[in-house]
C-alpha positions as CSV (number, residue, x, y, z in Angstrom):
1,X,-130.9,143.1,56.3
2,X,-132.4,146.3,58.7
3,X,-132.5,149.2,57.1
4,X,-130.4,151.7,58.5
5,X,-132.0,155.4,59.3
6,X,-130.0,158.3,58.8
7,X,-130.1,161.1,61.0
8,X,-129.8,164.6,59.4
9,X,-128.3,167.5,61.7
10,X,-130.1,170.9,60.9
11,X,-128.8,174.2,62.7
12,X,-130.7,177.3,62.3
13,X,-128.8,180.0,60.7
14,X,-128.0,183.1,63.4
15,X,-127.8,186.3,62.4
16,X,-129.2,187.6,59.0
17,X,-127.9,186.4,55.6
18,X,-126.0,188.6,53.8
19,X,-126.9,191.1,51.2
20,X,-126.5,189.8,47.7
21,X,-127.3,191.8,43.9
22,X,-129.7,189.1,42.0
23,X,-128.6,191.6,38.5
24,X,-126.1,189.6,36.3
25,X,-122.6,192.3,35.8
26,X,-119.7,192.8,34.5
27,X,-116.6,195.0,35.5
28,X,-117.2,198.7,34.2
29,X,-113.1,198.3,33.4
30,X,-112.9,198.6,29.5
31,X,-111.8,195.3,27.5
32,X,-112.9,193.5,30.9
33,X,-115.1,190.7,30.6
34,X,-115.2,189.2,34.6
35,X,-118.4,188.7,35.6
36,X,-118.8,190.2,39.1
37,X,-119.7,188.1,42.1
38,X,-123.6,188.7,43.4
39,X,-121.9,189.3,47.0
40,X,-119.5,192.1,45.3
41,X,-121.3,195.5,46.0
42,X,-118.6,197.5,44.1
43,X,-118.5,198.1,39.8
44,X,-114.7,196.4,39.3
45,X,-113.5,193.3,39.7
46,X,-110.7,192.1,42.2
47,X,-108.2,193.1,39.2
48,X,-109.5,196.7,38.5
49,X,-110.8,198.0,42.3
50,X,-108.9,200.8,43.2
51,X,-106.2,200.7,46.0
52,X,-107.1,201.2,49.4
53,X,-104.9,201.2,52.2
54,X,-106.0,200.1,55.8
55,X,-106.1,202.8,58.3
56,X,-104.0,201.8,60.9
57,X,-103.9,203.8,64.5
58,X,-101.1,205.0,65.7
59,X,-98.7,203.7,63.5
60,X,-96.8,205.5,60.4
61,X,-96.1,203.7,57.6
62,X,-93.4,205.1,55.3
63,X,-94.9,204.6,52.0
């Protein structure tokens, strides 16, 4: 039998990686015990973050 060789594809990265929190945490919510992703900046979970509406130009939403 030959021996097959594998060829690997590497790609360099472009751009910078992104900034991550190496702290383990939880969500500041009370009774909540979701432990927060290290790429999620903010103190509540997907379930507790406060609403925020996108600004949109030009156009009026009736809310």
């Amino acid at each position: 039998m030959e021996s097959q060789a594998t060829l690997r594809a590497w790609r360099r990265m472009k751009g910078r990686r992104p900034k991550t929190i190496e702290d383990t945490r939880f969500c500041t919510t009370n009774d909540c015990e979701t432990k927060l992703s290290r790429y999620n900046h903010g103190p509540f979970c997907y379930n507790h973050s406060p609403v925020r509406f996108p600004r949109n130009r030009g156009v009026v939403s009736e809310a």
